[in-house]
N, C-alpha and C positions, 0 to 999 in steps of 0.2 A: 635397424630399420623395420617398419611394422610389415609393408608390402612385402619383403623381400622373403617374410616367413612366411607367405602364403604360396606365395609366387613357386620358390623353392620347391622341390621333390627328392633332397638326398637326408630327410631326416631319416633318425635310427628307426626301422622299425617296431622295435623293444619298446621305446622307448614311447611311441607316438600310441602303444595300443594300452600302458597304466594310463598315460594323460586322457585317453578316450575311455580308459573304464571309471576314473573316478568322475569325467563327467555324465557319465550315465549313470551309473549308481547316484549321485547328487540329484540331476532330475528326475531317477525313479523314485525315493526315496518321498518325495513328496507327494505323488499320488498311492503311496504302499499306506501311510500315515505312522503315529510314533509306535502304538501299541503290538505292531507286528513283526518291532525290528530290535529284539531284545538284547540284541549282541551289541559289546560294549568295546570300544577301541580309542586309544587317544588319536586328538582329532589331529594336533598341530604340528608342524615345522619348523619351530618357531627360534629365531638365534636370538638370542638374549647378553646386549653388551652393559657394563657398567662403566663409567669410563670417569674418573677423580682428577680432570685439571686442576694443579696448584696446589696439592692438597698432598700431606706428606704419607711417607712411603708407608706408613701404618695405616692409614685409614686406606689407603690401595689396597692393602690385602684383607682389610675387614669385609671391602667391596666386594673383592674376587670371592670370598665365599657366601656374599649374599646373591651374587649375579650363579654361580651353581645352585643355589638355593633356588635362586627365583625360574632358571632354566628348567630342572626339574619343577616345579611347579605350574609351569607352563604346559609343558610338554608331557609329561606322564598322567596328569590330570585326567577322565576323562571330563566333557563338558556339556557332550551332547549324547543321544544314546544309539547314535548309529555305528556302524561298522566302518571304517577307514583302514585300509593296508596302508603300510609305511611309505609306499608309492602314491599314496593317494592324499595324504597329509598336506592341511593348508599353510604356502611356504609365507612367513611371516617375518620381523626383524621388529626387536625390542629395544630402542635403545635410551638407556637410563646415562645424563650428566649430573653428574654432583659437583656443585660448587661451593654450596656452605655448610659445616659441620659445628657445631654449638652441643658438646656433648653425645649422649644418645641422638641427637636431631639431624637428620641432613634435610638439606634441601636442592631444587635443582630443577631439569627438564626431563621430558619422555617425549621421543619419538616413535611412533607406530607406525609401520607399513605394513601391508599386507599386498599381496597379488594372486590371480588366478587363471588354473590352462585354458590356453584356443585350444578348439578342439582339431585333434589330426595335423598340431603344430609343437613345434617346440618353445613356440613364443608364450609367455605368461604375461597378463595383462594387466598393471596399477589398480588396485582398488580401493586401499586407503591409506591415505599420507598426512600425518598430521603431528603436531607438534604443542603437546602440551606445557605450561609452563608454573604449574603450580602443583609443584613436587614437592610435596612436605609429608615426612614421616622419622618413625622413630625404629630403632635397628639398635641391637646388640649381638655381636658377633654370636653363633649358631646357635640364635636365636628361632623358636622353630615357627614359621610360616604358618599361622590358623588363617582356614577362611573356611565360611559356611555361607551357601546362598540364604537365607534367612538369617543371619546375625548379621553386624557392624564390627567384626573384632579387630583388625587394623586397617588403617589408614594403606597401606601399602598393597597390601594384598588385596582392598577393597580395587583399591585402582588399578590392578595390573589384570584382574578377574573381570572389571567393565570393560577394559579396552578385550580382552582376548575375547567379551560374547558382542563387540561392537565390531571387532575382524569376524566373527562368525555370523552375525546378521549380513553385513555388506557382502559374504561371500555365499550366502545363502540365496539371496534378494537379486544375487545374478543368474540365477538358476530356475528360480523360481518366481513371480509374480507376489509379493511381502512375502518370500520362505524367510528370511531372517527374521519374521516376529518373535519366536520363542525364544532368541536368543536377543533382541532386541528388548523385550520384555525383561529378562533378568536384568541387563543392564540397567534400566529402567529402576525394578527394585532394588540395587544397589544402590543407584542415585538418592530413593525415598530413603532408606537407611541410614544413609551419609547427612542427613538435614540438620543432624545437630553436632557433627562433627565438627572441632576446632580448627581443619584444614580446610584452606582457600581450593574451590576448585566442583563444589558440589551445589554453589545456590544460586536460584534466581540472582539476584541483587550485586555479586561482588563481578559477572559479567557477563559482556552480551556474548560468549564467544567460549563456553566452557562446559563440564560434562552434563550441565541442566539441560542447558539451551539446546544442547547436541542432542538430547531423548526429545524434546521439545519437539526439537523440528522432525525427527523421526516420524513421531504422530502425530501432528498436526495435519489433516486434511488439507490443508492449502499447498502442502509440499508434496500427497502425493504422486505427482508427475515426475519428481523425481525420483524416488522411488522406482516405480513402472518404468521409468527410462532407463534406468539400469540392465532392467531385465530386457528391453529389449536391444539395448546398446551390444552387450554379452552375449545372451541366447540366440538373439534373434540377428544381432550383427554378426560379431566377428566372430563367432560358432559357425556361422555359414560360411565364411569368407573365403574356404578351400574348396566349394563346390562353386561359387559363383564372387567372386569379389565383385563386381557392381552391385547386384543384390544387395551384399552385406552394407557394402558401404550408404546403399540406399537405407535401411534400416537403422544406421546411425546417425545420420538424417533425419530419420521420423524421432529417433530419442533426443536429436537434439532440437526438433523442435517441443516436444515435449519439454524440455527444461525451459527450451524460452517462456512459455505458458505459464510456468511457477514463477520465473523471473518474474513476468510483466504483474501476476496477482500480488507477487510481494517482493521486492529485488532486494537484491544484497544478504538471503538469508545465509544463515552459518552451514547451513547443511549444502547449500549451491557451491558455498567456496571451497569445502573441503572436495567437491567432486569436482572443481575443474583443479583444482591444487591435485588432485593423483591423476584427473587426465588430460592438463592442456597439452602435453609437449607429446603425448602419441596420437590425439587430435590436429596437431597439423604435424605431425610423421603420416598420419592415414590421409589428410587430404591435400599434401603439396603432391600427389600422386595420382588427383583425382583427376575428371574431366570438368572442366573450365564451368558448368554449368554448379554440377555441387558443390565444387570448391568453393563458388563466389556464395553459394549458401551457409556454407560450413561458415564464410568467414563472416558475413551478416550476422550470424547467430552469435557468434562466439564473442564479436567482439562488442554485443549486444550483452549478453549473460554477464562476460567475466575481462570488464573492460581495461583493466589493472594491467593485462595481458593482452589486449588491441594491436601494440606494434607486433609483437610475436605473430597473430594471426596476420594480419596485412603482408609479412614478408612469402607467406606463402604462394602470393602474386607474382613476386620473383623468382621462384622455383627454387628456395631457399627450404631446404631438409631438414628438420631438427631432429638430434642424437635421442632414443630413447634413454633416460638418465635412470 
């Protein structure tokens, strides 16, 4: 439950004063700027599963050492040039399906999540959930992993480097007001790289709902409200939410009308669905909890925005709680 982290007062101390130092450090970090903060740290947390339904027991263990491979890759990397303690590291989950192999070739799905701490809570909050479906690469067992931000060298290591600066823009962009640009940007030139790749997954044309479109809507002006809503959904909501939960929740209110604003100038974008796809279900966990005035907003809104998901909102009229999943 989202309330009950706020509400609560027997978290660990220990524990609640790393979660408040990496969110300070994260928003000082932005007013210090890049050139002052020479120390170098891996950024992530990142679990990384490879998972071979149907697929016989040799190509499971060709997996198992590309998923170590790709774990460290992830994880020991650096990617950004700030300083992060191990406690402070963004917690992440990787998760790679293989379904078809044709030789050196597999192919298959990736799912990303990502999430980030309240502040002076134990609760970590959805920030990106997504589910990609056009995994095609080529892999020979300890084979060695190249990637260069300036090259195209695989297909594989191209894509698991966009998603991890596309966790690192959405958890910057909660911090800060566009702080994910720089890494938003990378993603971006991996994308331009990828233009003549033989793997589905990188162009205009093959669909409306893939890693083009995803940088697309990133910078296009018409979405950035949503954007800014994040930062204030985060910062400016549920960072307050243990000094004053009305407050907070008044401020996730102002972001969600912010998102209606990108709705109504252009509805149904990709980047709209990917934000209520990580946060409808802790959006009515925060407001079957509310007072009957926000709530009847929250549900205007939402079933406004991301209508797919209308009965979920409505139920919160019945005092109906949903599990954060």
């Amino acid at each position: 439950m989202v309330c009950s982290h706020f509400k609560g007062k027997d978290q660990e101390e220990k524990q609640n004063k790393m979660r408040m130092k990496r969110i300070l450090i994260l928003v000082v970090v932005f007013f210090i700027g890049f050139s002052s903060l020479p120390l170098r740290a891996q950024e992530m947390n990142c679990m990384v599963s490879i998972s071979t339904p149907g697929l016989p027991e040799t190509d499971r263990l060709i997996m198992q050492t590309l998923q170590a491979d790709l774990y460290e890759f992830v994880n020991q990397r650096n990617w950004t040039q700030y300083q992060f303690n191990t406690q402070e590291r963004i917690e992440a989950s990787i998760m790679i399906t293989i379904n078809e192999r044709l030789g050196d070739e597999y192919k298959g799905t990736i799912q990303i999540q990502s999430r980030r701490p309240v502040f002076n809570t134990s609760y970590d909050s959805p920030l990106f959930n997504h589910q990609d479906r056009d995994v095609h690469f080529r892999y020979l067992e300890n084979q060695p992993l190249e990637y260069a931000d300036n090259t195209f060298t695989t297909n594989l290591t191209s894509l698991v480097a966009f998603y991890v600066y596309v966790i690192l823009g959405f958890d910057f962009d909660s911090f800060a007001p566009y702080g994910g640009n720089p890494y938003f940007e990378r993603a971006q030139n991996i994308v331009n790289l990828a233009q003549n790749a033989q793997e589905r997954g990188w162009k205009s044309y093959e669909s409306q709902r893939n890693r083009y479109w995803l940088m697309e809507n990133i910078f296009n002006t018409t979405y950035r409200p949503i954007r800014e809503a994040m930062y204030t959904y985060h910062r400016l909501g549920f960072d307050r939410m243990t000094e004053n939960m009305e407050t907070g929740r008044a401020e996730v209110i102002t972001a969600l009308e912010m998102l209606q604003r990108a709705h109504r100038e252009r509805p149904g974008s990709f980047l709209m669905q990917l934000v209520m796809t990580a946060k409808s279900d802790e959006m009515v966990n925060l407001f079957t909890e509310a007072n009957p005035m926000d709530k009847n907003k929250a549900i205007q809104i939402l079933t406004e925005i991301d209508p797919a998901n209308s009965s979920k909102y409505r139920r919160m009229t019945q005092g109906t709680e949903a599990e954060i999943r």
